[in-house]
Backbone bond lengths (Angstrom), bond angles and torsions (degrees), N, CA, C in turn:
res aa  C-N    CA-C-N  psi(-1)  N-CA   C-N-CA  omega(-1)  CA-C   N-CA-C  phi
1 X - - - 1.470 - - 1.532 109.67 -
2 X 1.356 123.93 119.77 1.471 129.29 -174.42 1.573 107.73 -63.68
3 X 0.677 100.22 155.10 2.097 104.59 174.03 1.641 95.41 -87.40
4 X 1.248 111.57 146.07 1.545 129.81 172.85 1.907 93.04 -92.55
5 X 1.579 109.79 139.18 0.978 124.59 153.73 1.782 133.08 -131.76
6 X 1.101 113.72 147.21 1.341 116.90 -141.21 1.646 83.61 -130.97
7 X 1.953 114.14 133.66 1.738 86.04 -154.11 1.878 66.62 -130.43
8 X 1.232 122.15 151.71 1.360 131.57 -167.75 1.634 105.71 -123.94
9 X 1.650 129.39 102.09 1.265 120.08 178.07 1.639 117.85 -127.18
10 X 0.968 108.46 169.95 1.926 110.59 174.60 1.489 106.79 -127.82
11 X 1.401 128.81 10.49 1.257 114.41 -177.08 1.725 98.17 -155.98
12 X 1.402 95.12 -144.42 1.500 111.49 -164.47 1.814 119.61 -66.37
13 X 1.200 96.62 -7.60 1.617 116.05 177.14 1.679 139.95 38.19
14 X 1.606 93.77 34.38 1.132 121.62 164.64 1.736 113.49 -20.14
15 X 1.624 105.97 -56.16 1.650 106.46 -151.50 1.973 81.97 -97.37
16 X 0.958 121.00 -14.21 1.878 126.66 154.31 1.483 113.46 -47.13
17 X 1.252 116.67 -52.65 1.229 133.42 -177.16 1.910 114.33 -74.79
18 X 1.281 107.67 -60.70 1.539 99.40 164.15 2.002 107.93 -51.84
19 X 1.066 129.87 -48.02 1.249 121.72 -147.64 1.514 99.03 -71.12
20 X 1.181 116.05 -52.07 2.037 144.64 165.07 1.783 85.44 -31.23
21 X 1.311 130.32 -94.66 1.057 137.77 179.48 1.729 126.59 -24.66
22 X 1.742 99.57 -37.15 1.254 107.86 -171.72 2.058 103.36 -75.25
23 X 1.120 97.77 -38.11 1.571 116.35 -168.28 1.814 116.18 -67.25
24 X 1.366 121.33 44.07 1.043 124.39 170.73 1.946 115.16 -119.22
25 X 1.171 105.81 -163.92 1.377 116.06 172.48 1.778 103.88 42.25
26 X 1.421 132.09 -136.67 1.219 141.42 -146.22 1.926 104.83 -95.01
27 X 1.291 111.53 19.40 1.453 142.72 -146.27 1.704 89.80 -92.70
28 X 1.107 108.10 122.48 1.920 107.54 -160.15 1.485 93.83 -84.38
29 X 1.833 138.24 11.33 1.131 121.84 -175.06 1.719 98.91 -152.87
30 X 1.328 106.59 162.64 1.398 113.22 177.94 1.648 117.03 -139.94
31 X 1.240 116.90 158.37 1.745 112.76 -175.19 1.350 92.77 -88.03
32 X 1.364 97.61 146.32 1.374 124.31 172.01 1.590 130.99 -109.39
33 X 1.511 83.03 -42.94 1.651 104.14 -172.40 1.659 105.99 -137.32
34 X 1.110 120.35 150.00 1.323 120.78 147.93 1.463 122.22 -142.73
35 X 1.292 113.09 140.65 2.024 117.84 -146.40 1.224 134.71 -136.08
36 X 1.357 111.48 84.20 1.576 95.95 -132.98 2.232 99.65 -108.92
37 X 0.881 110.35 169.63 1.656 110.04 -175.34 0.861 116.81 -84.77
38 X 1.843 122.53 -4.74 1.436 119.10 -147.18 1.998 82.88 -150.36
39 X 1.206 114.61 111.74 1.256 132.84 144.64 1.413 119.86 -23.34
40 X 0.912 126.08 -79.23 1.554 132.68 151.95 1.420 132.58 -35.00
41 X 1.278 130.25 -17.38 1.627 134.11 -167.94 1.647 106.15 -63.48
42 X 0.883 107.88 126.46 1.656 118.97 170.79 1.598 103.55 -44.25
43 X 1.031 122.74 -63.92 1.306 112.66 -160.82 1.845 126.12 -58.39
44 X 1.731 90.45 -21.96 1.424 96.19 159.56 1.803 118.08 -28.78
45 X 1.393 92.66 -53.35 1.708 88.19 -159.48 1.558 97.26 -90.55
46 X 0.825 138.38 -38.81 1.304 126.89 146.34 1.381 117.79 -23.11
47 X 0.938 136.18 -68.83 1.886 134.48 -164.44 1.553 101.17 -69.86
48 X 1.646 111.16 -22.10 1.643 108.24 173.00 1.553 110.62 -72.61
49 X 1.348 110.65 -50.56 1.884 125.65 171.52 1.339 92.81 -31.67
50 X 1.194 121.63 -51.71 1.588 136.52 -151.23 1.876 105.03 -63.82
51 X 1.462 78.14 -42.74 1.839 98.31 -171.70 1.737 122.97 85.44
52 X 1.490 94.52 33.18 1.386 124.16 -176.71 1.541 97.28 -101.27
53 X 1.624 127.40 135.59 1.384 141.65 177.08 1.445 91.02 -77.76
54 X 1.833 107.82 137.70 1.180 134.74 -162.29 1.525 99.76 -143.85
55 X 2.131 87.14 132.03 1.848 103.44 -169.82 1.958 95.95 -129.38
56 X 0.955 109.66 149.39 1.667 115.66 173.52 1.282 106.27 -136.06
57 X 1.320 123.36 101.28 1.501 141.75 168.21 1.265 112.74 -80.57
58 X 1.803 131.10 45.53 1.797 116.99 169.06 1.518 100.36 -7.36
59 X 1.502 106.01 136.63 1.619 120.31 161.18 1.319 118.03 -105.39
60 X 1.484 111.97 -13.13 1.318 141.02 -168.01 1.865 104.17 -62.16
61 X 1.243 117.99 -56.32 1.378 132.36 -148.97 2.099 87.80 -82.44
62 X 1.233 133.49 -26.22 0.849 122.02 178.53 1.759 120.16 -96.08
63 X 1.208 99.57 6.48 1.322 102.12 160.96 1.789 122.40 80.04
64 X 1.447 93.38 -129.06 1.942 88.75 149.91 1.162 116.55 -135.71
65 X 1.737 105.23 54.54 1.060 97.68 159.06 1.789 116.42 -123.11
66 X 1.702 91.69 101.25 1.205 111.52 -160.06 1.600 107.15 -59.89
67 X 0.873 145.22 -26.65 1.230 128.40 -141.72 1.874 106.43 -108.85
68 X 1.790 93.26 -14.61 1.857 111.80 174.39 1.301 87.98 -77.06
69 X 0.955 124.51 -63.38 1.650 122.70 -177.65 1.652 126.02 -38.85
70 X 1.732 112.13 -41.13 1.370 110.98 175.62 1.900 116.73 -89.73
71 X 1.370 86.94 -7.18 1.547 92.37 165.04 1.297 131.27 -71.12
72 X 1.262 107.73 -50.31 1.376 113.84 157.74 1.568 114.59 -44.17
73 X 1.330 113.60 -67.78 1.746 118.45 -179.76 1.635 89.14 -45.27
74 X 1.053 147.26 -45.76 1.670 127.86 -128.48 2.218 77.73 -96.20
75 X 1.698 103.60 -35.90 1.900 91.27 -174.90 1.514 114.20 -67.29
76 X 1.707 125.94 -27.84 1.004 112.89 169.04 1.229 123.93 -76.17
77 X 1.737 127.64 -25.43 1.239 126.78 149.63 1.341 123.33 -8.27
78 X 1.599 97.63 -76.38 1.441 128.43 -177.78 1.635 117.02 -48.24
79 X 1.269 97.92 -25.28 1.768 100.97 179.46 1.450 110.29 -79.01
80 X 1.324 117.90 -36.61 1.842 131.52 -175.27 1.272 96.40 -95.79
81 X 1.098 123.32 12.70 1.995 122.84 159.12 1.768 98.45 24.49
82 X 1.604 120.01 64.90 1.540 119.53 -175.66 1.949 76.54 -86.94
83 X 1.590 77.42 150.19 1.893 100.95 150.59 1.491 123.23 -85.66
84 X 1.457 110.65 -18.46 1.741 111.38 -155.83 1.698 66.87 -143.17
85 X 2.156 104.37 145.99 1.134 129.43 147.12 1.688 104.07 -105.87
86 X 1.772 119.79 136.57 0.934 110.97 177.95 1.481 100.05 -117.36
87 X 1.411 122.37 118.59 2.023 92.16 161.13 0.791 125.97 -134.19
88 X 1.457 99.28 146.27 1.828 121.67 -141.43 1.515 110.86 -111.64
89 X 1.553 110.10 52.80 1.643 95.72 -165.68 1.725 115.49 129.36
90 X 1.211 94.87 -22.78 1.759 125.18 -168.48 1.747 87.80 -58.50
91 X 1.670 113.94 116.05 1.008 122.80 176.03 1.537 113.09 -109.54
92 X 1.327 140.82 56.65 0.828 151.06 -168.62 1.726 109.25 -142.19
93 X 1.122 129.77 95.21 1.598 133.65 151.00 1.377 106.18 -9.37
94 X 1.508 146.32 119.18 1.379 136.06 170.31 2.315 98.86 -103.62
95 X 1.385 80.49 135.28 1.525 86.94 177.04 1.579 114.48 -73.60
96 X 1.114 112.46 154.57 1.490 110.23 155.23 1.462 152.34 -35.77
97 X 1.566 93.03 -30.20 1.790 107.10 160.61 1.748 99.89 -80.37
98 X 0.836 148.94 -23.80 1.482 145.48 -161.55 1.333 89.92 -99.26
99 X 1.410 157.03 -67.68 1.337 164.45 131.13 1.588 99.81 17.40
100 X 1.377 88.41 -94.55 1.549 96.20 -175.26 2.048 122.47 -26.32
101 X 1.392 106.52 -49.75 1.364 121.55 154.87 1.251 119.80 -41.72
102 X 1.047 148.71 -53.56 1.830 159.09 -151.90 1.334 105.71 -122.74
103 X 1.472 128.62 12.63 1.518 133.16 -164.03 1.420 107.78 -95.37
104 X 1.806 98.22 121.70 1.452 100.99 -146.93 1.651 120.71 97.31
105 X 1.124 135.72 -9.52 1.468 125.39 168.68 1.261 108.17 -163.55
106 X 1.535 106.46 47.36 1.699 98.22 144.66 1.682 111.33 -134.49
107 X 0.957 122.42 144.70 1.356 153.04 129.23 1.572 132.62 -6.82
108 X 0.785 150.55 97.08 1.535 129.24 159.77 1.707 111.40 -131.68
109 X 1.179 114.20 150.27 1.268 127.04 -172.30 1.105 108.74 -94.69
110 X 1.398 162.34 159.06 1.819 151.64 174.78 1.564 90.11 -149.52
111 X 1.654 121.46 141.59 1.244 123.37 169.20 1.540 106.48 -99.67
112 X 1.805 124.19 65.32 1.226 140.85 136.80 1.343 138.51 -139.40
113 X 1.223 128.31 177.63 1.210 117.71 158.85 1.677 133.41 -90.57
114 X 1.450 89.13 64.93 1.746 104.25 177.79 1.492 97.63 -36.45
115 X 2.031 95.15 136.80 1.135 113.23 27.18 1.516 115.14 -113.74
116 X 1.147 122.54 49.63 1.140 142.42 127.56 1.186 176.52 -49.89
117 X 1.058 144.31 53.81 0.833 148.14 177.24 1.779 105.00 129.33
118 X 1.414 112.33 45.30 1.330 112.05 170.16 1.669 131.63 -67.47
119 X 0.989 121.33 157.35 1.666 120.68 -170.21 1.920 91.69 99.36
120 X 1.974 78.12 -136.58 1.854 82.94 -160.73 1.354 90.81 -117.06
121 X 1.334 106.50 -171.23 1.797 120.61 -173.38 1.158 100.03 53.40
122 X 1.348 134.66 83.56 1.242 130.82 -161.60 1.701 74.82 -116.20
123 X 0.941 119.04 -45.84 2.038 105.67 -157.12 1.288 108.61 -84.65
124 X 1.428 128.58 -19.78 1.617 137.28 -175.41 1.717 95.51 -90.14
125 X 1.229 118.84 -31.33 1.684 118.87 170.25 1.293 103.98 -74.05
126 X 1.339 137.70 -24.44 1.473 123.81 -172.23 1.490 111.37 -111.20
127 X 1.726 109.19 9.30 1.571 115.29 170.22 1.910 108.94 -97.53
128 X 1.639 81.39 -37.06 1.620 76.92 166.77 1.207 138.10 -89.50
129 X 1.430 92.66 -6.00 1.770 89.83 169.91 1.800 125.06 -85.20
130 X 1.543 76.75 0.31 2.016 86.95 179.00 1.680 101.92 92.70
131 X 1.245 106.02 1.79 1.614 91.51 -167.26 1.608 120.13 -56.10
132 X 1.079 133.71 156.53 1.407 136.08 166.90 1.751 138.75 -70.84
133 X 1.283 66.46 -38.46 1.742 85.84 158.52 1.342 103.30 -151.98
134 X 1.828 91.37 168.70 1.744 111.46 167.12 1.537 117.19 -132.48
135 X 1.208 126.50 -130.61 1.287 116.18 177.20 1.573 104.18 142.46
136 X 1.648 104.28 -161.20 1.688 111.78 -173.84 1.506 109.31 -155.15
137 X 1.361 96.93 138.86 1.837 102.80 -167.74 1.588 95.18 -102.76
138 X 0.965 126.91 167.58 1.270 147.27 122.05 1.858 131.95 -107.82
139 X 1.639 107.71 139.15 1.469 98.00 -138.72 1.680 89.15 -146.87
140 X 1.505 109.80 150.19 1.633 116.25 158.35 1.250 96.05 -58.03
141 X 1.674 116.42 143.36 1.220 119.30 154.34 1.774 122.28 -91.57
142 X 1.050 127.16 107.07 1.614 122.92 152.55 0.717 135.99 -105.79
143 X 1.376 135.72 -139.66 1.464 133.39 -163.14 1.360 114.48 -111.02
144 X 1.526 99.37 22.86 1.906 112.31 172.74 1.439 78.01 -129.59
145 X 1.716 89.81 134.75 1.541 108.98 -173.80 1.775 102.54 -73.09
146 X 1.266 128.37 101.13 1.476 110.10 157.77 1.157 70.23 113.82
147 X 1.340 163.59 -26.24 1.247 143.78 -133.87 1.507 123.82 -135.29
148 X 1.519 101.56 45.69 1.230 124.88 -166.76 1.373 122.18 -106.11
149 X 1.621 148.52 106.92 1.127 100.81 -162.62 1.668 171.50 -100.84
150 X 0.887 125.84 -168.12 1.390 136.85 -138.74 1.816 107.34 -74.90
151 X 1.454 128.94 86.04 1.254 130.79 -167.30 1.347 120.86 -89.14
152 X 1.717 98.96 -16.13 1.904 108.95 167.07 1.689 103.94 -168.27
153 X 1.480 98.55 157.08 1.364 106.59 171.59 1.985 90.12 -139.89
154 X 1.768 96.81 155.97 1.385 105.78 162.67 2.129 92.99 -130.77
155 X 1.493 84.89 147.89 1.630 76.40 -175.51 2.080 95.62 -116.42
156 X 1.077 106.02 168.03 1.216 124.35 168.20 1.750 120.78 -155.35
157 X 1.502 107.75 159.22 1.404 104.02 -162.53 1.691 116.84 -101.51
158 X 1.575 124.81 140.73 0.909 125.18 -178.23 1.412 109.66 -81.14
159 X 1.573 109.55 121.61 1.063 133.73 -179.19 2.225 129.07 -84.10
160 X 1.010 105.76 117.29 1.633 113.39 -161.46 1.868 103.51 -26.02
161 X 1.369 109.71 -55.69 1.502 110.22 162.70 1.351 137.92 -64.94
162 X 1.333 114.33 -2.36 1.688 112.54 -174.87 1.288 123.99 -50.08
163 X 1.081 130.27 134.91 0.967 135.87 169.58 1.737 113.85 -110.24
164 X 1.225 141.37 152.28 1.635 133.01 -171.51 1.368 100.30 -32.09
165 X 1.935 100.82 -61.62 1.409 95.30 -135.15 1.619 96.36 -92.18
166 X 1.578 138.00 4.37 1.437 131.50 119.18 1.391 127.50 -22.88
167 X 0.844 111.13 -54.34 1.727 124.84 -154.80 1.696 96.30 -85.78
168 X 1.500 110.53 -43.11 1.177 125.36 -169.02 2.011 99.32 -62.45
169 X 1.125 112.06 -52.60 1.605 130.90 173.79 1.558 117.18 -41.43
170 X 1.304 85.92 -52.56 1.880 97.17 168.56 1.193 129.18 -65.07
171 X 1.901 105.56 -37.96 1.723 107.92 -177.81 1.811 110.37 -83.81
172 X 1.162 101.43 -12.33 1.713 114.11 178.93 1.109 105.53 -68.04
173 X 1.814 149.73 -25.03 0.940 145.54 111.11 1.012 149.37 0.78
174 X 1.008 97.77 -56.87 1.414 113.59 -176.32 1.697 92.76 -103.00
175 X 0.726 143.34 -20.86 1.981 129.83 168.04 1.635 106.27 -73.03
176 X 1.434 109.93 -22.44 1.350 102.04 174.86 1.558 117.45 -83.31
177 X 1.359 100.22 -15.98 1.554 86.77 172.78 1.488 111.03 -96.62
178 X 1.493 114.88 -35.04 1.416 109.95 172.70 1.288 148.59 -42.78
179 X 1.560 96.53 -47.24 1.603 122.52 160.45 1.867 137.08 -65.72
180 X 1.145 92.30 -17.76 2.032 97.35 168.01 1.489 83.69 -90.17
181 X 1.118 135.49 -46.54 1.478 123.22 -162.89 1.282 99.62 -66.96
182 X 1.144 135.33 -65.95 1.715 131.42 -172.88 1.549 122.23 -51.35
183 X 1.287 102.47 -31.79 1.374 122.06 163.64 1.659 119.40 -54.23
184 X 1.100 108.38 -55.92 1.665 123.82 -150.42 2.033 77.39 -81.77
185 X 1.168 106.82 -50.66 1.888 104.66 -171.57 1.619 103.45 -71.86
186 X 1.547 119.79 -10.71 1.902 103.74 172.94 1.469 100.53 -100.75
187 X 1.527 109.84 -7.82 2.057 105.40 178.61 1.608 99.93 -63.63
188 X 1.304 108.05 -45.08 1.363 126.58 -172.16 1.685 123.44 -79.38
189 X 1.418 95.35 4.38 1.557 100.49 -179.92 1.309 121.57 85.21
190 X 1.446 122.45 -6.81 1.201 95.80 -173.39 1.692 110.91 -104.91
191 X 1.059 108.45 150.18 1.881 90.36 178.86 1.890 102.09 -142.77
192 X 0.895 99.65 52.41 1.910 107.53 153.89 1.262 98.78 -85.72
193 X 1.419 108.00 174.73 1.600 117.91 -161.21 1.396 103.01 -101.47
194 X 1.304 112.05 163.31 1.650 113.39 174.23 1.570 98.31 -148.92
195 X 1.492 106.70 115.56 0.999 120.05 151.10 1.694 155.96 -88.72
196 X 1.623 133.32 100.95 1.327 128.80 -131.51 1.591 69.30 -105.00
197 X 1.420 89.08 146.91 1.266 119.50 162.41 1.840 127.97 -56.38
């Protein structure tokens, strides 16, 4: 029986698109859903190209009141009965009641090498800190933001000219290969770490 996956984005859905792609042939899981916060996100029409069922939950209309907002996401959840939450881009803070629900099968991708550099500006924080390299984790999500744990990293090197959105170009790469791989080994149960070179 394939695992259902349910892929969660806010934008153009690049690492949506590798994972969709990754999930064929002898692949222990398949997309089900893809769910994004933002009406507008590119990748919407992408995951349709794909021939993946497509949901748009505005987060906007509920204001701050976060938790009406993840309710809704958690009932359409509930309709695509996914086994695995993946999110691929998903710019939205998830609360602790939404956590608690999906705890144990979601996913998140981070563009660093946690435990580092969690939140945002992840590549302009790792130019100014002099670092040598940067990279992209994939991670349990809980109720420590970023601080879930750590099921893969790919690293890459900071270069004398980088600039973010350089650096940023390079590690997007490397999350696309990292993430079907981390994926395809937690469909399958296993969750030790794998580190790509």
């Amino acid at each position: 029986m394939k695992k259902r996956v349910a892929i969660l984005i806010s934008g153009g859905g690049s690492n949506m698109v590798a994972l969709v792609n990754s999930m064929t042939g002898d692949h222990p899981a398949r997309p089900v859903l893809v769910l994004s916060n933002n009406p507008q996100a590119g990748g919407i029409e992408k995951a349709r190209d794909l021939g993946v069922e497509t949901s748009a939950i505005d987060h906007r209309p509920f204001g701050r009141d976060r938790e009406a907002f993840e309710a809704a996401l958690h009932a359409r959840l509930m309709e695509a009965k996914p086994d695995i939450l993946a999110l691929a881009g998903f710019m939205r803070v998830l609360t602790p009641w939404f956590i608690e629900r999906w705890q144990g099968r979601m996913l998140n991708i981070h563009p660093s090498l946690l435990p580092r550099y969690k939140g945002l500006d992840t590549h302009a924080r790792a130019i100014a800190a002099g670092d040598r390299e940067a990279g992209c984790s994939v991670h349990e999500v809980t109720a420590d933001l970023d601080g879930g744990p750590v099921l893969g990293q790919a690293r890459v090197p900071i270069l004398p000219d980088d600039t973010p959105e350089s650096l940023a170009e390079r590690v997007l790469v490397q999350e696309h290969r990292l993430y079907p791989m981390v994926l395809e080994r937690f469909a399958r149960g296993n969750r030790t770490r794998v580190d790509l070179p």
